[in-house]
PASEBA-1860 file (N, C-alpha, C; in nm, 3 decimals):
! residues 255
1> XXXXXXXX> 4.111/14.553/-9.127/4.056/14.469/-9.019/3.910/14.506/-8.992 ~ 3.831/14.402/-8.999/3.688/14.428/-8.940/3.644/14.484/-8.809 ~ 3.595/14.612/-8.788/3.617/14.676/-8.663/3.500/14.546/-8.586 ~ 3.462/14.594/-8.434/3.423/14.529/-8.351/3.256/14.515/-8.398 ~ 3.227/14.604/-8.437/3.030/14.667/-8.464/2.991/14.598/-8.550 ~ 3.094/14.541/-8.674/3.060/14.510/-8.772/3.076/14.327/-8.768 ~ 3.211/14.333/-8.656/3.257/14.158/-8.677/3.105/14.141/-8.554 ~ 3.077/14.172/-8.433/2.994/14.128/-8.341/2.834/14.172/-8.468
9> XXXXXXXX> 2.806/14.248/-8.521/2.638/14.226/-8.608/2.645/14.051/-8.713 ~ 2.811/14.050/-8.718/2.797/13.930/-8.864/2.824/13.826/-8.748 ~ 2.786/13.798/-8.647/2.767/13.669/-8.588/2.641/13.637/-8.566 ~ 2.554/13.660/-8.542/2.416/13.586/-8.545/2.332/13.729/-8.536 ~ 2.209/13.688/-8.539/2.109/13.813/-8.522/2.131/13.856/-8.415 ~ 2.177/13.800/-8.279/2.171/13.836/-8.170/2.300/13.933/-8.129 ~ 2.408/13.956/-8.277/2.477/14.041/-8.291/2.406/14.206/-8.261 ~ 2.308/14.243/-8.350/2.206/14.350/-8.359/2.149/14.380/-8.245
17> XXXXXXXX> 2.119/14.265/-8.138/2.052/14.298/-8.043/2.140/14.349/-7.929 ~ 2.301/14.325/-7.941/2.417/14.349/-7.841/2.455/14.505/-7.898 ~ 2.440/14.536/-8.033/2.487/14.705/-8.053/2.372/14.769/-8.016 ~ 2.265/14.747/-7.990/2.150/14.806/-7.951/2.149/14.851/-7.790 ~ 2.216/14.727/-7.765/2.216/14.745/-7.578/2.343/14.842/-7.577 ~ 2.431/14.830/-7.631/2.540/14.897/-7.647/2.538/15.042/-7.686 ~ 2.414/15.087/-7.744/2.453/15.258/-7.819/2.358/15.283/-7.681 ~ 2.259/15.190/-7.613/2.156/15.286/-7.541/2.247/15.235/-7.419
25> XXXXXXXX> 2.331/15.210/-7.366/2.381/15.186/-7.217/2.547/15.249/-7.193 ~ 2.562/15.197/-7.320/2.702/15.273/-7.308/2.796/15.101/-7.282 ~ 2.757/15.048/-7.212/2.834/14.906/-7.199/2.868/14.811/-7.311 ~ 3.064/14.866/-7.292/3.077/14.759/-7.446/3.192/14.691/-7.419 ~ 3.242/14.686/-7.211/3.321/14.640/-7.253/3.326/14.473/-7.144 ~ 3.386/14.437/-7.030/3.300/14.318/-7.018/3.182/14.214/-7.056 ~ 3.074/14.289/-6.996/2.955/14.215/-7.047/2.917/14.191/-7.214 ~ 2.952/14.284/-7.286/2.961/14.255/-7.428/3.096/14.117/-7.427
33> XXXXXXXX> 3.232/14.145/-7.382/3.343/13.993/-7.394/3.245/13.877/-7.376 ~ 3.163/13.886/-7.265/3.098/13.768/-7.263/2.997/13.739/-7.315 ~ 2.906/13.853/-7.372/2.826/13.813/-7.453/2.879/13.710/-7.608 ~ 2.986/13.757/-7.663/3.056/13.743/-7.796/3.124/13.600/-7.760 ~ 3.160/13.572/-7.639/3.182/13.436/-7.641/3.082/13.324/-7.652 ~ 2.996/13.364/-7.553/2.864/13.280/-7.576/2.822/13.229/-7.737 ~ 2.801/13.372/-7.845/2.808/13.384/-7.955/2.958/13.251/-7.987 ~ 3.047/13.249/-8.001/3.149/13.192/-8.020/3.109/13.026/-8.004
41> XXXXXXXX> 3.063/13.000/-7.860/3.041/12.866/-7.815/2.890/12.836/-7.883 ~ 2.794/12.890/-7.956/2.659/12.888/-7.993/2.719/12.826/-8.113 ~ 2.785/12.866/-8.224/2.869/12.813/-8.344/2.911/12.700/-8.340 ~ 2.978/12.663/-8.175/3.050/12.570/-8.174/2.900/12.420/-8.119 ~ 2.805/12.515/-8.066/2.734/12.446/-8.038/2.623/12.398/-8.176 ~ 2.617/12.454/-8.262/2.520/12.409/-8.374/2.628/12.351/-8.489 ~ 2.755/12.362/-8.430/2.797/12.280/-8.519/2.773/12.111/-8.474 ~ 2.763/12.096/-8.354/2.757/11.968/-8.331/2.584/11.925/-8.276
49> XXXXXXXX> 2.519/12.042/-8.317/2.386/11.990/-8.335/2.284/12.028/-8.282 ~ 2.366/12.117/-8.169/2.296/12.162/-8.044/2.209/12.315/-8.105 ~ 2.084/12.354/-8.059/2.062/12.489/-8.140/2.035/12.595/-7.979 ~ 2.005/12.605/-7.881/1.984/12.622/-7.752/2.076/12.613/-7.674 ~ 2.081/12.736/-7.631/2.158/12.784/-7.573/2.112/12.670/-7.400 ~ 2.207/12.693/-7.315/2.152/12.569/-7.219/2.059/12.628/-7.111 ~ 2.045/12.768/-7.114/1.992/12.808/-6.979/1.914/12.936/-7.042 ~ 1.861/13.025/-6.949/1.786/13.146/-6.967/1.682/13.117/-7.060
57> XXXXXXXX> 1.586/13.058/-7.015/1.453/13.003/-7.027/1.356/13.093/-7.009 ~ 1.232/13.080/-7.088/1.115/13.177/-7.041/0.995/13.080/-6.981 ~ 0.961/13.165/-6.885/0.872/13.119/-6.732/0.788/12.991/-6.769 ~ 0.741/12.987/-6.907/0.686/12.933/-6.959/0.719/12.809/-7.007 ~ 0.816/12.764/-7.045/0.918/12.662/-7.047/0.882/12.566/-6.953 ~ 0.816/12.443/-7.019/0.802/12.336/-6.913/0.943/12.260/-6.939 ~ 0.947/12.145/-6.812/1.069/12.037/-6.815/1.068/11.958/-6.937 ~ 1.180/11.972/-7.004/1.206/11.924/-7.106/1.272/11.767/-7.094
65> XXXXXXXX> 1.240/11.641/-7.158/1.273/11.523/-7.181/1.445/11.503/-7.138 ~ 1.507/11.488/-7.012/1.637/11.467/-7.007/1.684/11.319/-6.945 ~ 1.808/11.321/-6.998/1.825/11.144/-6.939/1.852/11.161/-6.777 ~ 1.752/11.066/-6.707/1.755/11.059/-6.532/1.914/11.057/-6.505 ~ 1.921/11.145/-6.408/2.076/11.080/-6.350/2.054/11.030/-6.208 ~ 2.165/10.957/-6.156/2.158/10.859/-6.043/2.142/10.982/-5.903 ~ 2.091/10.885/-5.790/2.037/10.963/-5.691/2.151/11.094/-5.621 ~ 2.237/11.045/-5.610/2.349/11.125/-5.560/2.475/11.112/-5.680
73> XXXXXXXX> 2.466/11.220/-5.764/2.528/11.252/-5.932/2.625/11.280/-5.874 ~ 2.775/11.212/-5.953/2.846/11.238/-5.939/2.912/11.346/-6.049 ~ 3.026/11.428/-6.045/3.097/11.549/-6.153/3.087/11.447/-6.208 ~ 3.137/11.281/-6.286/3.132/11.218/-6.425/2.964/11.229/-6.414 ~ 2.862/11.197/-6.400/2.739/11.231/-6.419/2.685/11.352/-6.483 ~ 2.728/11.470/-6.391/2.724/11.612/-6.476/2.793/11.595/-6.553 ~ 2.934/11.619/-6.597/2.939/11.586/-6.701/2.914/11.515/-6.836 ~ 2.872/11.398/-6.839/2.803/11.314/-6.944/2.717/11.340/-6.979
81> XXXXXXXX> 2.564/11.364/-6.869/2.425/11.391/-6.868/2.366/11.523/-6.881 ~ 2.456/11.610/-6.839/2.400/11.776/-6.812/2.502/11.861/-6.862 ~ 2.623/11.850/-6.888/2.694/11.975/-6.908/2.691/11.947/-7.049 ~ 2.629/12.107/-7.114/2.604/12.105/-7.289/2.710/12.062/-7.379 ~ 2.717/11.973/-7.505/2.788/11.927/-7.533/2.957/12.039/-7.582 ~ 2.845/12.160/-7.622/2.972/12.221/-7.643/3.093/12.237/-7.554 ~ 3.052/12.237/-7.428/3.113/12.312/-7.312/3.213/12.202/-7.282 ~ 3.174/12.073/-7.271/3.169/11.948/-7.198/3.321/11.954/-7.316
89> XXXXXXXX> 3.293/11.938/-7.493/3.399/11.886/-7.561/3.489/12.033/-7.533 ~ 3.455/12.143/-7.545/3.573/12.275/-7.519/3.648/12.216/-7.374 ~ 3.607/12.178/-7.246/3.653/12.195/-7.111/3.750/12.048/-7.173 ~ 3.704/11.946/-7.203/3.801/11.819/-7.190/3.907/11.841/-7.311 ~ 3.899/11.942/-7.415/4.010/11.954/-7.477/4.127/12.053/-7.409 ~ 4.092/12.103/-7.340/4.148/12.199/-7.294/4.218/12.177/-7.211 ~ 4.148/12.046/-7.096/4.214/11.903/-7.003/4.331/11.835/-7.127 ~ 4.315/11.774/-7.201/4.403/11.717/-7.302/4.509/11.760/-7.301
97> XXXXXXXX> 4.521/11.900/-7.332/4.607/11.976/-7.396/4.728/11.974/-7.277 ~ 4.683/12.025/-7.153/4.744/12.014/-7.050/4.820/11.897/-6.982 ~ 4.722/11.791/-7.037/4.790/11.652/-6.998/4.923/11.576/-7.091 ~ 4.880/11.611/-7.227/5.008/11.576/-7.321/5.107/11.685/-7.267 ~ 5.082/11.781/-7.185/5.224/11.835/-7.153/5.274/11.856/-7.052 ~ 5.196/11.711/-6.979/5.265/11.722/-6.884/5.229/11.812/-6.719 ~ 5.155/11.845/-6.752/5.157/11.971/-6.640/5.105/11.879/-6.496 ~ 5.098/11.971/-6.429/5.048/11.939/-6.257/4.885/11.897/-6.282
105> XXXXXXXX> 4.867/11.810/-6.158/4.736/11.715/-6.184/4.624/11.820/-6.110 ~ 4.655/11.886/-6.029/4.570/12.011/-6.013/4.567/12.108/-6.134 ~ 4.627/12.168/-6.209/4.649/12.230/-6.312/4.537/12.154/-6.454 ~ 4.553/12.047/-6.476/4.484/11.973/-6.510/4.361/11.973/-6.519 ~ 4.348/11.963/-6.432/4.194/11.953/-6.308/4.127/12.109/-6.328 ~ 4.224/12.174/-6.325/4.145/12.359/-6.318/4.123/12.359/-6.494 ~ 4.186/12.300/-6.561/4.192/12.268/-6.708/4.022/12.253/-6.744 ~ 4.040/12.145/-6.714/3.869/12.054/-6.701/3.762/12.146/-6.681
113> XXXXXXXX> 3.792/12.181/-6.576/3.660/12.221/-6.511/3.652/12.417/-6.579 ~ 3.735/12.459/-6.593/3.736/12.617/-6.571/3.609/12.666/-6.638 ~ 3.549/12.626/-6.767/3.414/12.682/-6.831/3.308/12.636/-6.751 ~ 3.333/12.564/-6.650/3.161/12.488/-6.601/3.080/12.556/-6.555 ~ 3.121/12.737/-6.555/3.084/12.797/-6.544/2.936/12.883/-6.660 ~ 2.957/12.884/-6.775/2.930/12.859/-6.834/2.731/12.814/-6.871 ~ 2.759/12.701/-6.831/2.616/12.606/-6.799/2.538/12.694/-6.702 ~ 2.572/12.770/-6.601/2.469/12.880/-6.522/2.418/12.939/-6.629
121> XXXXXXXX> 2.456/12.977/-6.754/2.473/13.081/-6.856/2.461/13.260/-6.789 ~ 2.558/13.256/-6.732/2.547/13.396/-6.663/2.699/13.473/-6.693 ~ 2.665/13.620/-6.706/2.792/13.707/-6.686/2.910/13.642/-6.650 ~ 3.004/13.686/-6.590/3.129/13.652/-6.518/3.183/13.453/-6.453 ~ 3.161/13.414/-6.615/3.156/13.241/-6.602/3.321/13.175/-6.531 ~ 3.405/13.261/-6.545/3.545/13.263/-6.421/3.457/13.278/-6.290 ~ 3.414/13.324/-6.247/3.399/13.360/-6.113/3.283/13.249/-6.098 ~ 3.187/13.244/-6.149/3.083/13.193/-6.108/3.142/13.003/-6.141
129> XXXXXXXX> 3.214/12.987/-6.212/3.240/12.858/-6.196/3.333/12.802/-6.125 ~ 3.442/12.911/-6.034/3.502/12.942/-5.975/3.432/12.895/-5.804 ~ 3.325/12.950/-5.782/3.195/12.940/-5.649/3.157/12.812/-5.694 ~ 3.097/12.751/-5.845/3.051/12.620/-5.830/3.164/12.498/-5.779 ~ 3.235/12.523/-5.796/3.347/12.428/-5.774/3.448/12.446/-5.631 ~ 3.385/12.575/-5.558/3.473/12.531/-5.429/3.465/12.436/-5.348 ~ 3.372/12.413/-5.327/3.330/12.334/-5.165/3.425/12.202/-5.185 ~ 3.502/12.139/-5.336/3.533/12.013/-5.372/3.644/12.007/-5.437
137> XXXXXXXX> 3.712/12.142/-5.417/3.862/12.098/-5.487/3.986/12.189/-5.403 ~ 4.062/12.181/-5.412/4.199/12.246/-5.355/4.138/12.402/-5.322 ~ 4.216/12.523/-5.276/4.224/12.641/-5.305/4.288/12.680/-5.408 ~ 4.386/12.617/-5.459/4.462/12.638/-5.604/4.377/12.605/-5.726 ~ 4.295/12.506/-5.711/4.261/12.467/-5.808/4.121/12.582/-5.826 ~ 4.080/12.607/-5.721/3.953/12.716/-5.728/4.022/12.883/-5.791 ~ 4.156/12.885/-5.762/4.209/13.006/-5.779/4.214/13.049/-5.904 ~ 4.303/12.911/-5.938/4.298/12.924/-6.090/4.207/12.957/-6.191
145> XXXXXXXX> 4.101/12.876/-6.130/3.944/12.912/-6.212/3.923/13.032/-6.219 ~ 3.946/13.120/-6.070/3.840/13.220/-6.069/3.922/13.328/-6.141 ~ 4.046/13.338/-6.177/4.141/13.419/-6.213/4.196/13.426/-6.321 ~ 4.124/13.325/-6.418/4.176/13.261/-6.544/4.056/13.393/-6.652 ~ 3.948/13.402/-6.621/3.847/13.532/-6.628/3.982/13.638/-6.661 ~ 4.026/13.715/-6.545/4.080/13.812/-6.598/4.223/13.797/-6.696 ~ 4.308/13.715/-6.662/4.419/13.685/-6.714/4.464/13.672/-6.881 ~ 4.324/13.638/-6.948/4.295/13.571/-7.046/4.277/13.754/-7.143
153> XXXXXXXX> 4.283/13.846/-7.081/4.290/13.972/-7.149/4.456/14.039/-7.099 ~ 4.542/13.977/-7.066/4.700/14.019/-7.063/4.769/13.936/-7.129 ~ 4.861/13.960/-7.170/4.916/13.906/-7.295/5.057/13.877/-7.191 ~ 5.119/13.785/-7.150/5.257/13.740/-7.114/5.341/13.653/-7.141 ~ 5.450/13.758/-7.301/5.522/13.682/-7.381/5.606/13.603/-7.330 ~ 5.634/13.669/-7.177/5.786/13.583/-7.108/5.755/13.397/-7.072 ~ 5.599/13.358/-7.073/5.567/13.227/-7.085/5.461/13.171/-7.192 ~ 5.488/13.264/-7.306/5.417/13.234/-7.415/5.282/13.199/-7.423
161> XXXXXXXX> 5.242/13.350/-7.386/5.079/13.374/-7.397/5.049/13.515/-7.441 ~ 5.017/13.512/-7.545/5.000/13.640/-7.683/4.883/13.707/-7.609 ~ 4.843/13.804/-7.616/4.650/13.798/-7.660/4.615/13.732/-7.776 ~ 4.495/13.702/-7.762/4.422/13.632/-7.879/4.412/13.706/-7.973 ~ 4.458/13.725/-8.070/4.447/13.750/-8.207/4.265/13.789/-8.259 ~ 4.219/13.665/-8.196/4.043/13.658/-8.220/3.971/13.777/-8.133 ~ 4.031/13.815/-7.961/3.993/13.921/-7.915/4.034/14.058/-8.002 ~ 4.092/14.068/-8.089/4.150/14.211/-8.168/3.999/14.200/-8.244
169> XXXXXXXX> 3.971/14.073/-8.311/3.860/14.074/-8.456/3.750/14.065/-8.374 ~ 3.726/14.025/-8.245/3.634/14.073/-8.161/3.548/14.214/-8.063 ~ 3.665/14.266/-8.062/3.664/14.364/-7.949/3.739/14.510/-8.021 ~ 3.813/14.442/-8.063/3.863/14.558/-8.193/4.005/14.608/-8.065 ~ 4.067/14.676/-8.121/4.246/14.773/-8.085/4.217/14.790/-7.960 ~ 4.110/14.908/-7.965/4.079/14.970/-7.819/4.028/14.886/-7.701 ~ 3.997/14.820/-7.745/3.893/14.747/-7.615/3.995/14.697/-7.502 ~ 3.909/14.776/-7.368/3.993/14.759/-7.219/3.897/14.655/-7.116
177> XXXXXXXX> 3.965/14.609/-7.057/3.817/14.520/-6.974/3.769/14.656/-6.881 ~ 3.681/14.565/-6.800/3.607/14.645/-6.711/3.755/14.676/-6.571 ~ 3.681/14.774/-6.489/3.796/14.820/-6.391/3.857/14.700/-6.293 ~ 3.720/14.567/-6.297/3.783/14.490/-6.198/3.783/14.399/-6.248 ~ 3.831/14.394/-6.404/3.881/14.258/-6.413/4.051/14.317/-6.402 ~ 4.076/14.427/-6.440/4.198/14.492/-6.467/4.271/14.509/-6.308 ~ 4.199/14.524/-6.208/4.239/14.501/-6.075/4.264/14.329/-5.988 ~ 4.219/14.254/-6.073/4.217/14.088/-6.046/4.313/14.072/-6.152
185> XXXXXXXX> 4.345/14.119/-6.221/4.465/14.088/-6.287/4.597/14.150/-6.253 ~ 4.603/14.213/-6.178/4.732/14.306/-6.101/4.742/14.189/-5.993 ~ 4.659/14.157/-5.938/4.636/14.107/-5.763/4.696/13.969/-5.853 ~ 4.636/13.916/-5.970/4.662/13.752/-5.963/4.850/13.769/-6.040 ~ 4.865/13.862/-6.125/4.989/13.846/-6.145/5.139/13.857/-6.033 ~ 5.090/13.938/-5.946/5.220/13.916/-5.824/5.137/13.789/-5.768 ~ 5.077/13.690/-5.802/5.051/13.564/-5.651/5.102/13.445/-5.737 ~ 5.157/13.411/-5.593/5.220/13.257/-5.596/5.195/13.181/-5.702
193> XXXXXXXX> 5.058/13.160/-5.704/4.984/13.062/-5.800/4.930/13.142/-5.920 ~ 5.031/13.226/-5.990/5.016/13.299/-6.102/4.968/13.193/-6.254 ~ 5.106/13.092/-6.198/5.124/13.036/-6.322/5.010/12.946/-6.368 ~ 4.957/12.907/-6.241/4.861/12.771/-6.254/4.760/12.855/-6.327 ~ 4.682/12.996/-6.273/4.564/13.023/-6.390/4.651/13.083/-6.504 ~ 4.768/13.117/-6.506/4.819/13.135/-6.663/4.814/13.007/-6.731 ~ 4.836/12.895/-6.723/4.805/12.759/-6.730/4.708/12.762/-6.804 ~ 4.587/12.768/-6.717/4.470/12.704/-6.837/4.424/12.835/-6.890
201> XXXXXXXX> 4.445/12.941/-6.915/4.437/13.057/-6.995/4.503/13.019/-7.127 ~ 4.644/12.951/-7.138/4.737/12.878/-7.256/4.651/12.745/-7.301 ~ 4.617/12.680/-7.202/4.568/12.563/-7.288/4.440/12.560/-7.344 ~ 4.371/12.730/-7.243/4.250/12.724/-7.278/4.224/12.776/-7.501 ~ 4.329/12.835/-7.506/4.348/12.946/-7.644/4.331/12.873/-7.748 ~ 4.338/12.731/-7.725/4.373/12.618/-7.837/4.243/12.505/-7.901 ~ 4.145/12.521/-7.777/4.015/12.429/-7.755/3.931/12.442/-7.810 ~ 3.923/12.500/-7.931/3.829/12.501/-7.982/3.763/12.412/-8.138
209> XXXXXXXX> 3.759/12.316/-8.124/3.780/12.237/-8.242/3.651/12.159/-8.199 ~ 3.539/12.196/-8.291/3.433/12.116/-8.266/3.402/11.982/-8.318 ~ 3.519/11.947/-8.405/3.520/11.796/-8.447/3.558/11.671/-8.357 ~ 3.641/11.746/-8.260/3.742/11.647/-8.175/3.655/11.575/-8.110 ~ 3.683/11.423/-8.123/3.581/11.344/-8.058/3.671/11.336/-7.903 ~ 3.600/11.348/-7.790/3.659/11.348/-7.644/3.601/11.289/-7.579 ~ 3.666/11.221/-7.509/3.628/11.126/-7.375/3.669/11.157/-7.237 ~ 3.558/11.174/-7.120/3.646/11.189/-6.985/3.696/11.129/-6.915
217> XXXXXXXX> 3.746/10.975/-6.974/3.800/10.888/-6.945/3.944/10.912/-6.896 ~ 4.013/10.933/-6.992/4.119/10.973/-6.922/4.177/11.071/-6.716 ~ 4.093/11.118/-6.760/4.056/11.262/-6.571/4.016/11.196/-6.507 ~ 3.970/11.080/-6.483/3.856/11.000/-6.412/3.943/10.990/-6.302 ~ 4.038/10.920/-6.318/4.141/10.925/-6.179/4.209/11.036/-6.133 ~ 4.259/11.173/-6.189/4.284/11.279/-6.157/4.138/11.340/-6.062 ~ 4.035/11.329/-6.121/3.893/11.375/-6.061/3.921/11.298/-5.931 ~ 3.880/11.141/-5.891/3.935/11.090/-5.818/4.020/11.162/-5.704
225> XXXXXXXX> 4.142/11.141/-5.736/4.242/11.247/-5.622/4.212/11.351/-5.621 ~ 4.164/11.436/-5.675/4.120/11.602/-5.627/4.016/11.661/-5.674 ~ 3.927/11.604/-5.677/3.772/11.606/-5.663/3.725/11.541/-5.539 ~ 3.658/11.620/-5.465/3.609/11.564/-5.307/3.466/11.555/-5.356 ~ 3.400/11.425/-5.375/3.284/11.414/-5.444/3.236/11.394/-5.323 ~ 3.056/11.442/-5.266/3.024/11.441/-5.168/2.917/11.301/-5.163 ~ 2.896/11.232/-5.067/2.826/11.125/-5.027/2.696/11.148/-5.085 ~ 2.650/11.266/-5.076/2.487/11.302/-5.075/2.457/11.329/-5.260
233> XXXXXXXX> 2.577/11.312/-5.352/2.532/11.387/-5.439/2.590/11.494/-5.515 ~ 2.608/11.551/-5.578/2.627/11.694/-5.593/2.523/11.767/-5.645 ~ 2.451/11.872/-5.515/2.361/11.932/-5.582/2.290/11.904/-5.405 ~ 2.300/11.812/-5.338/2.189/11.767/-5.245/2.344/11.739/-5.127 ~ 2.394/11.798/-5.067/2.477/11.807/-4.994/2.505/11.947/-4.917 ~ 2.409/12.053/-4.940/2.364/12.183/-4.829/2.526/12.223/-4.807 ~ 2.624/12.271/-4.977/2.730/12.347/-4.953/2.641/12.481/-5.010 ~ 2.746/12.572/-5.025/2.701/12.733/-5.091/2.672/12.723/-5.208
241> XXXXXXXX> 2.693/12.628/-5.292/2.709/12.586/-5.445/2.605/12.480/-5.463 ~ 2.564/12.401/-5.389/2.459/12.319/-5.410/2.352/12.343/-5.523 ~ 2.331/12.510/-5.488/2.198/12.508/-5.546/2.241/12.546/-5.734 ~ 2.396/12.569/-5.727/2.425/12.580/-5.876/2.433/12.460/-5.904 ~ 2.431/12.362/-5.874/2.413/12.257/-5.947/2.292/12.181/-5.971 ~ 2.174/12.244/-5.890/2.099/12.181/-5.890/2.060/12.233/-6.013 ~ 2.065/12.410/-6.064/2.069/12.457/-6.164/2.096/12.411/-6.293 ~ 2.217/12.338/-6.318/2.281/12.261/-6.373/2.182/12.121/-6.446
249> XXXXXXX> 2.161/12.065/-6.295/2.093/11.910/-6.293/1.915/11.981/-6.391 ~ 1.873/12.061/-6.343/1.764/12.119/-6.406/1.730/12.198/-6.485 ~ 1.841/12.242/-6.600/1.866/12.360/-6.671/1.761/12.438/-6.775 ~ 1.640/12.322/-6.756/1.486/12.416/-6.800/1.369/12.434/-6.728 ~ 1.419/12.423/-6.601/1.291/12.492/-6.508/1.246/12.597/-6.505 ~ 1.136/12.672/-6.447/1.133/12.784/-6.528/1.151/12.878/-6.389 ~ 1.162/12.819/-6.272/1.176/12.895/-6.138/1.281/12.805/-6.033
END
């Protein structure tokens, strides 16, 4: 088996630049998971054309040519217009998957949305897409998000969810998360709403197919019932999250 040093250098150059941060910091085990995914979704993103990553811009970076969206954008708006294509086809397959089986229309819904995190392009994309999405959906449906982050490193055969096979050729035997994802995963496995972020942790394992042509046609009415889309917009409605979307709506500004 290809240990971790060797599978993370043979993914892009920016492999070299993660063992570097790694021998001088000592940090290899969170922030590297998410570095290597990014890596993961970059593949998935130049396969379909994209070469840019969507965010972390230098100062210098003027506004780049994007299609206008309407005055008060609705989530189908971000989605179509602003969320990178990779993210956009990974999150609605991942919705799919959940819907051919049936599951709960909140469940669904946490399906959809759980990477929109992601598009900040920052560390801890559970949590942080988790905060973009409160002010407008259930508490379950936010739970799920924010908890689907740690869950996605426990393996629970009793509802048929392995570890990933790809985290072993990633991260290699040893690799433990950090202390608090391993403490959000104690706290989310005794709660009520265990199953819902075990949910899209399962449907999430499967989404990755950069050919699949996807439409958000189907969610439009699930979004509908449990999406609280705000009058003003999203992005221009003065919640705690506003300004991540404005992030979102502007993803090459340089301040």
């Amino acid at each position: 088996m290809m240990d971790r040093r060797t599978f993370i250098a043979s993914l892009s150059a920016g492999g070299a630049v993660l063992l570097a941060r790694a021998d001088a910091s000592g940090i290899v085990s969170e922030e590297l998971a998410e570095e290597v995914e990014h890596m993961m979704f970059e593949e998935m993103q130049q396969g379909q054309g994209q070469t840019q990553r969507p965010a972390r811009k230098t100062f210098i970076e003027k506004e780049k040519e994007m299609t206008p969206l309407p005055a008060k954008p609705t989530l189908e708006d971000i989605f179509n217009l602003r969320l990178p294509k990779f993210i956009f086809s990974h999150c609605v397959q991942s919705a799919n998957n959940a819907l051919k089986r049936g599951l709960d229309e909140e469940v669904i819904l946490a399906c959809l949305l759980h990477d929109t995190g992601i598009a900040l392009d920052s560390p801890d994309h559970g949590y942080r897409g988790a905060a973009l999405i409160k002010p407008y959906v259930s508490e379950k449906v936010h739970w799920a998000i924010r908890h689907h982050q740690a869950l996605r490193f426990f393996p629970d055969p009793d509802v048929g969810y392995e570890y990933p096979e790809s985290y072993y050729r990633s991260f290699g035997k040893e690799y433990k998360p950090e202390p608090y994802i391993q403490a959000d995963y104690k706290y989310a496995r005794n709660h009520k709403w265990y199953m819902n972020s075990r949910l899209v942790t399962m449907m999430d394992e499967y989404s990755f197919d950069r050919d699949e042509v996807v439409t958000l046609e189907p969610f439009l009415d699930i979004i509908g019932r449990h999406f609280k889309q705000p009058k003003e917009g999203l992005g221009w409605d003065n919640t705690e999250s506003s300004y991540m979307w404005r992030t979102i709506i502007w993803p090459h500004r340089p301040l």
